[in-house]
Each structure stands twice: as structure tokens, then as C-alpha cells.
C-alpha distance (Angstrom), angle and dihedral (degrees) to the residues before:
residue distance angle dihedral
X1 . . .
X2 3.69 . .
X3 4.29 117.1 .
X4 3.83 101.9 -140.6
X5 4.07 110.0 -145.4
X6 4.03 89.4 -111.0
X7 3.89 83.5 57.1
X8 3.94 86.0 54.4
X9 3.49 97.9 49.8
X10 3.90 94.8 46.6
X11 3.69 87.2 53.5
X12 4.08 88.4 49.3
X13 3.30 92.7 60.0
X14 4.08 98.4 48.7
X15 3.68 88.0 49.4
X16 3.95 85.8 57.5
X17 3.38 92.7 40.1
X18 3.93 87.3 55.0
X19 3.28 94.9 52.2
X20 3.77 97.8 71.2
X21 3.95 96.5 -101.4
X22 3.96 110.6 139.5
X23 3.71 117.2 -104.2
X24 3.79 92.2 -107.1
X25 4.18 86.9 57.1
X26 3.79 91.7 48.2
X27 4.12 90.2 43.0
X28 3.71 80.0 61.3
X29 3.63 110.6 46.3
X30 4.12 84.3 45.1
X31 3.54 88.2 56.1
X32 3.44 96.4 42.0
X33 3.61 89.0 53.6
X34 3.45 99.4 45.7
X35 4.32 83.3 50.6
X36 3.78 79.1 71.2
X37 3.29 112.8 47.1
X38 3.45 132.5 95.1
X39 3.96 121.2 -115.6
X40 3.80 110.3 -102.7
X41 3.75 100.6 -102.4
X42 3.95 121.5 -145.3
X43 3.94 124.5 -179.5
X44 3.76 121.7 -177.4
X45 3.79 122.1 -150.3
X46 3.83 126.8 179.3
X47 3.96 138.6 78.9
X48 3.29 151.8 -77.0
X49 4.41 96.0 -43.6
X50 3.86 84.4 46.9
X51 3.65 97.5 39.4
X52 3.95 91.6 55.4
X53 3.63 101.1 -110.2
X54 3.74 107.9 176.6
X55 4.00 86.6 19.8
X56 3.83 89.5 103.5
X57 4.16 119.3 -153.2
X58 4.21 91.8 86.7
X59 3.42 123.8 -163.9
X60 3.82 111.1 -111.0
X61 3.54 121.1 -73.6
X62 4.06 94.3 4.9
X63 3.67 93.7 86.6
X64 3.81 105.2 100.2
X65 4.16 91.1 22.8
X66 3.93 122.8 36.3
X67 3.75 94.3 -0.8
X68 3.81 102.6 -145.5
X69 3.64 106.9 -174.0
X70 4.12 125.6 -163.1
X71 3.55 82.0 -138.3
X72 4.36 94.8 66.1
X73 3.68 108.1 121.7
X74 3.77 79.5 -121.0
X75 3.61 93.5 64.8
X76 3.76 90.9 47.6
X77 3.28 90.9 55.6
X78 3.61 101.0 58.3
X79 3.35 100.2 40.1
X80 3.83 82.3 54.4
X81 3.77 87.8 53.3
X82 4.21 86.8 50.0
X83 3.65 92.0 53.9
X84 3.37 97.3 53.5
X85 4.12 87.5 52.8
X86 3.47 94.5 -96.7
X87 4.24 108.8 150.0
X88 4.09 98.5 -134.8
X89 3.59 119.3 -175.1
X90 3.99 97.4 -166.9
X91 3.69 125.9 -165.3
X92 3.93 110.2 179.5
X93 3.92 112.9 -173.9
X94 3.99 98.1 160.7
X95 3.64 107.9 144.4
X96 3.99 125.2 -164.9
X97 3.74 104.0 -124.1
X98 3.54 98.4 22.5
X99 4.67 111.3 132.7
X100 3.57 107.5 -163.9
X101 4.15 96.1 -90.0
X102 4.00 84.0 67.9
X103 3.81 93.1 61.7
X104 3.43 81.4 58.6
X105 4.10 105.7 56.6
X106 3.90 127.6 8.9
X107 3.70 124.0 -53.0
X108 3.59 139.8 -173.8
X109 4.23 88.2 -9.0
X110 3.52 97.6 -51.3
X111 3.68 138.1 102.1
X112 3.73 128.0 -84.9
X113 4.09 109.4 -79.4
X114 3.46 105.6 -143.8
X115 4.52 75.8 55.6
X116 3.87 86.2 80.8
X117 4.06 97.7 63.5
X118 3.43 113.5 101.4
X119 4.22 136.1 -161.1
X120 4.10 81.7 -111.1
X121 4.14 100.5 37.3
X122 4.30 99.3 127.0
X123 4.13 95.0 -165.6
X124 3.79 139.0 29.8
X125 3.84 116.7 -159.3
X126 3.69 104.3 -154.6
X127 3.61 136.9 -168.0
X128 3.64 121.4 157.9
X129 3.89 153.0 121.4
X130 3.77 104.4 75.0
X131 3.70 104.7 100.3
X132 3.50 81.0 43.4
X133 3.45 86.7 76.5
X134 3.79 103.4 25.8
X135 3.55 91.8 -106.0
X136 4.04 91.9 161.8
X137 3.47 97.8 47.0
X138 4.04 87.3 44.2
X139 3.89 78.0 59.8
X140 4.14 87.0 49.9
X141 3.51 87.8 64.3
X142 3.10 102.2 48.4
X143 3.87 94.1 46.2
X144 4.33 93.6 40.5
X145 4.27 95.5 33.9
X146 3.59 136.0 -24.3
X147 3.28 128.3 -38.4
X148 4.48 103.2 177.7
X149 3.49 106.6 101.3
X150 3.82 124.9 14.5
X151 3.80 99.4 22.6
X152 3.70 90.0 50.0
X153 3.61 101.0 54.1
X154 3.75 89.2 44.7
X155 4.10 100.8 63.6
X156 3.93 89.0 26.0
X157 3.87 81.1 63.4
X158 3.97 96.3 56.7
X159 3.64 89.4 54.9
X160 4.32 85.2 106.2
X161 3.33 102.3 54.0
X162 3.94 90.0 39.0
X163 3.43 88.0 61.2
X164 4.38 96.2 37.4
X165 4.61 80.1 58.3
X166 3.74 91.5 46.8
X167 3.78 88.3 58.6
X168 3.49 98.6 50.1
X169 3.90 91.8 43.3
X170 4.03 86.3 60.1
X171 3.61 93.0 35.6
X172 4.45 79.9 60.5
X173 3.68 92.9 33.7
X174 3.98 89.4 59.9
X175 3.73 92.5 34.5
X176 4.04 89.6 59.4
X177 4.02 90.6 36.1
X178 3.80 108.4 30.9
X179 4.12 94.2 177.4
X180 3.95 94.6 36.3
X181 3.99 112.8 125.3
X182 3.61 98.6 -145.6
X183 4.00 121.6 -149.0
X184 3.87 110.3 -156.9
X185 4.00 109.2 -171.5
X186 3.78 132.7 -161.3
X187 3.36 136.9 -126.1
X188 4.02 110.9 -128.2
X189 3.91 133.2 -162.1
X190 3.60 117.6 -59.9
X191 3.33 97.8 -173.1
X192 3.80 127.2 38.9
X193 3.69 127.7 -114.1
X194 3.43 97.6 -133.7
X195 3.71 147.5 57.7
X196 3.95 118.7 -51.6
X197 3.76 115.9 -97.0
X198 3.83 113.6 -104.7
X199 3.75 126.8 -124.9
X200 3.56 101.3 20.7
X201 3.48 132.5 97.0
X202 3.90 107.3 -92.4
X203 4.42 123.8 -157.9
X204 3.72 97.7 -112.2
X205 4.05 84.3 -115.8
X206 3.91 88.7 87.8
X207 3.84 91.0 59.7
X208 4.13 101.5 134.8
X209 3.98 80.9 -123.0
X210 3.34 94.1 56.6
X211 3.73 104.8 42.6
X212 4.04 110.3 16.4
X213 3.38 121.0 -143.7
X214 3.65 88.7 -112.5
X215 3.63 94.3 47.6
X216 4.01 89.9 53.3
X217 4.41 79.7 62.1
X218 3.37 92.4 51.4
X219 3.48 102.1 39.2
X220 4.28 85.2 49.5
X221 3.72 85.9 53.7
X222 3.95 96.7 48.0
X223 4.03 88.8 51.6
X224 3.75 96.6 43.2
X225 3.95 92.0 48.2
X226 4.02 82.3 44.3
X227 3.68 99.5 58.4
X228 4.00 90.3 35.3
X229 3.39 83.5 54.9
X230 3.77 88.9 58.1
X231 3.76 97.9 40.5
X232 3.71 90.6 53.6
X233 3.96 97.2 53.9
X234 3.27 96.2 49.7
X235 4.21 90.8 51.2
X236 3.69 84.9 50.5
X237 4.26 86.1 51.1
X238 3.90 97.8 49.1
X239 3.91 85.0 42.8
X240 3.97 85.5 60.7
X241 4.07 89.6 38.1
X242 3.49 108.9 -92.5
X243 3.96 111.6 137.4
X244 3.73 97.0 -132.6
X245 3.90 131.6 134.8
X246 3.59 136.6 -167.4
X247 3.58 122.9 -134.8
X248 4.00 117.6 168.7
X249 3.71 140.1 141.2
X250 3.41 95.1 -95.7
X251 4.32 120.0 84.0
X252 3.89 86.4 -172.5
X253 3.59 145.0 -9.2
X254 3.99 94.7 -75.2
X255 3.68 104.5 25.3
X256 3.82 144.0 65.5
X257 3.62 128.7 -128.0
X258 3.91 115.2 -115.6
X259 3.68 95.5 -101.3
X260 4.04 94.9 56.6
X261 3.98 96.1 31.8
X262 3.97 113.6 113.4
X263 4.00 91.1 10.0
X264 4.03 97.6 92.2
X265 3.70 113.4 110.6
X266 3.64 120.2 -79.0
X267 3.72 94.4 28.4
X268 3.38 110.1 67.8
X269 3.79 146.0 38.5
X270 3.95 88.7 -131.0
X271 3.67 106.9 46.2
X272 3.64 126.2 -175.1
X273 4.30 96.8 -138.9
X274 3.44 147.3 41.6
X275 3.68 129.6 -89.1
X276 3.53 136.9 -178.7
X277 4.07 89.3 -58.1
X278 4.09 76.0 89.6
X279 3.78 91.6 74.7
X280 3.83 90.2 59.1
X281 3.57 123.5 122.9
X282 3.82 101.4 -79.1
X283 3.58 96.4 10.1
X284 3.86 116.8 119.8
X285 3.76 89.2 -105.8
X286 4.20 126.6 -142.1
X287 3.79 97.8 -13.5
X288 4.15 82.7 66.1
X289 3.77 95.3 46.3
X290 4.06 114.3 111.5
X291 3.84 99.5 3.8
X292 3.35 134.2 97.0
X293 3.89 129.3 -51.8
X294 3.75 129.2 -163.1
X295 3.53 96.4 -76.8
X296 3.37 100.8 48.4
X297 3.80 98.9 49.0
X298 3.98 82.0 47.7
X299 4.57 86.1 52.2
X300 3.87 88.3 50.4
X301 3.91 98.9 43.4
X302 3.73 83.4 55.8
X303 3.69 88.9 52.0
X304 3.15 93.6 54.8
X305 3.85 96.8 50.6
X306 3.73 85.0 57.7
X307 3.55 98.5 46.2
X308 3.88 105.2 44.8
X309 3.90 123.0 65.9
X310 4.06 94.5 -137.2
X311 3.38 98.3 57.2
X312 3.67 100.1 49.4
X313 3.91 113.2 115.3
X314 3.52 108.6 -97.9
């Protein structure tokens, strides 16, 4: 487990404390000490599911481009790290869009991503790898035509060398940022793989003409083998020493953890993604369709708090 510097500085001050020193000595030294360290420095590289598309409140200027929502479970998670007195210095460069060669050279006007990782950057939020394999316009398919068959055997097959780019992307990640934890999330099922719920109002997305009931398999199977895809590369990472976890909606390839189960579209009340209430009036239209919406960025931030040791409450 990784000992954050605010972690240090707590301790400090109990060792002064149990030394004998009167509380007003020990406020000092902690102070002191905290007067000298560094803020804890987070960036967060990715696309459009870690950027918040379809999250709504957008940071201005992204909305239109990268898409960098308030509402990203990344953003959640620092401000979570803030209120507990936390000093974040947070530099958020996910881009919707963006494959894993664009965090390496300019895209959509702006600098490089991987430019904003530093020698002294503590965490890396991560999302990344699905537009590496088309994974939206797999999604296309299924929503303008068919997508069993054909379309699924094609990006099933670039699982490999999704997996063989993720490694050298954390191999680089850890390279630029030798102490950074890194947080690699997944990307879940935004549509469920079986029948639509009755008597409750359903986004016109889960229309049987619109997704099949074979396409919902296929699409299930696509977005399991996608986040196991994930989860495996970043095994093969820490095996090789880079401090990186997975943390995604998925617990395997075919099923959901607890906190994501029965919130895919068409099955719920409370869904976890965006349908085709996206291409409203006002609504940021396709690029929103099928990822995640407030709520669900809100369900996997709290996952994530769970999961990783750093941001457990003290």
C-alpha cells in the first residue's frame, strides 16, 4: 500500500506527541512539516468514459472537445480528498476521443497528456483502451444494424494487441512518474443482456429494434472481454513493478460487481449510462450515448474509495 505524504505528516506529529512534547509543541512541528511538503499531486489521463462525457456540468471550454465533466469519478474523488483537508494540486487532461497514441502527441488543440506527469505526481487516474478498439462505433452498429456476428469477432480479435499498448502506456506512465499509484478503470455494460424490465418507463434505446436481444449478448461479451482486457494488463504491469490497480464495474468477464448490477439501461429506473435521452434538444448528442451519466460516475468513484488504500477515510 502506498503512504501518501499527509499520512506522513499525521504520523509526525503522533510521534511528537508521544514523546512527551505539549500539544502546542507538536501543533507546531506538524505544521511546520506540513509548511514543507509538497501538495499531493493527481493527474488524470484517458477519454471520453474517464473524462465524464455524458456526466453533464463541463469544465469551460471542454464541452464540445474533451468533455471534462465535474461530475468524473475523478473529480469526485479529489474533491473528496479536499474535504477531508487533503492539499490537491489537480491537473485533469482526459480527453473524449483520445486512443492511447493521443496521450502521447497533441490532440484536439491541446498538449500531449502523458506531458502533465511529473517526477513528484502521487496518483494517475486512468481510463483508456476503448477507442483503441472502436468500442463506440462497435456500439454504432449495434444501435444503426447488427452487430452479432462479423463485427463481434472483429474488435473481440484486437483484444491482444489492446492489451500489448496498455503495457507499454504503464511501462511510460511509471517511467515519467516513478512513485505514482496509478488507478486504471473499466468500462462496464451499458446495456443489459437480458430482457427489458416491465412497467417502467424505458429510454427508447432498449427498443428490441434497436438493440436485439442477440445484440444485447454480444454487446455483454464485447464489454466484459473489454474490461478483462484491462484488468489483465495492469496484473501483468504490477507483476513487472508498476503500482497500478484496476478497479471497474465488472468482477469478471460475464458478470457485474454489486454496485453496477441491475443499473444498465433498460433494467432499471436508476441506470448507470446514457441512452438516446443524449440526442435531446440541448443534450450533448451521440458522443454521450452509452457511457456514463452522473450517477454512474458517482457508483464507480465510490468503488474506487472502497477499493484503493489512499483513498480510504482516515
Amino acid at each position: 500500500m502506498m503512504v501518501t505524504r499527509t499520512k506522513i505528516v499525521a504520523g509526525l506529529a503522533g510521534l511528537v506527541m508521544a514523546a512527551g512534547m505539549t500539544a502546542g509543541t507538536a501543533g507546531t512541528a506538524a505544521a511546520e512539516a506540513v509548511g514543507v511538503t509538497p501538495s499531493f499531486d493527481v493527474v488524470a489521463l484517458g477519454d471520453s468514459y474517464g473524462s465524464g462525457t455524458g456526466a453533464g456540468d463541463y469544465e469551460p471550454g471542454t464541452e464540445g472537445t474533451c468533455y471534462r465533466s465535474r461530475n468524473s469519478a475523478s473529480t469526485i474523488l479529489v474533491e473528496q480528498l479536499r474535504q477531508r483537508g487533503t492539499t490537491v494540486r489537480f491537473t485533469n487532461v482526459m480527453c473524449s476521443g483520445a486512443a492511447i497514441q493521443d496521450l502521447r502527441q497533441p490532440f484536439k488543440g491541446e498538449p500531449a497528456q502523458l506531458g502533465a506527469l511529473r517526477r513528484d505526481t502521487d496518483l494517475v487516474t486512468l481510463n483508456i483502451g476503448g477507442n483503441d478498439i472502436d468500442f463506440a462505433g462497435y456500439g454504432g452498429v449495434c444501435v444503426q444494424a447488427d452487430c452479432t456476428g462479423a463485427p463481434t469477432t472483429a474488435i473481440l480479435d484486437r483484444m491482444p494487441a489492446l492489451k500489448q499498448s496498455l503495457s507499454g502506456l504503464l511501462t511510460e506512465i511509471k517511467r515519467r512518474s516513478p512513485r505514482a499509484q496509478i488507478v486504471m478503470t473499466g468500462y462496464g455494460r451499458a446495456v443489459t443482456r437480458g430482457q427489458n424490465a416491465t412497467g417502467i418507463p424505458l429510454d427508447p434505446i432498449c427498443d428490441a429494434g434497436v438493440f436485439s436481444a442477440e445484440e444485447r449478448l454480444a454487446g455483454a461479451k464485447v464489454s466484459g472481454a473489454l474490461d478483462a482486457t484491462l484488468s489483465r494488463a495492469a496484473q501483468a504491469a504490477r507483476a513487472r513493478g508498476v503500482n497500478v490497480r484496476f478497479v471497474g464495474p465488472h468482477l469478471n468477464s460475464t458478470t457485474l460487481r454489486p454496485e453496477f448490477a441491475g443499473h444498465s439501461l433498460c433494467e432499471s429506473t436508476d441506470p448507470f449510462y446514457r441512452g438516446f435521452d443524449a440526442l435531446a434538444p440541448g443534450q450533448e448528442g451521440g458522443v454521450a450515448v452509452l457511457h456514463l451519466n452522473r450517477q454512474g460516475h458517482a457508483a464507480l468513484a465510490a468503488l474506487i474509495q472502497r477499493k484503493v488504500p489512499i483513498f480510504a477515510a482516515p
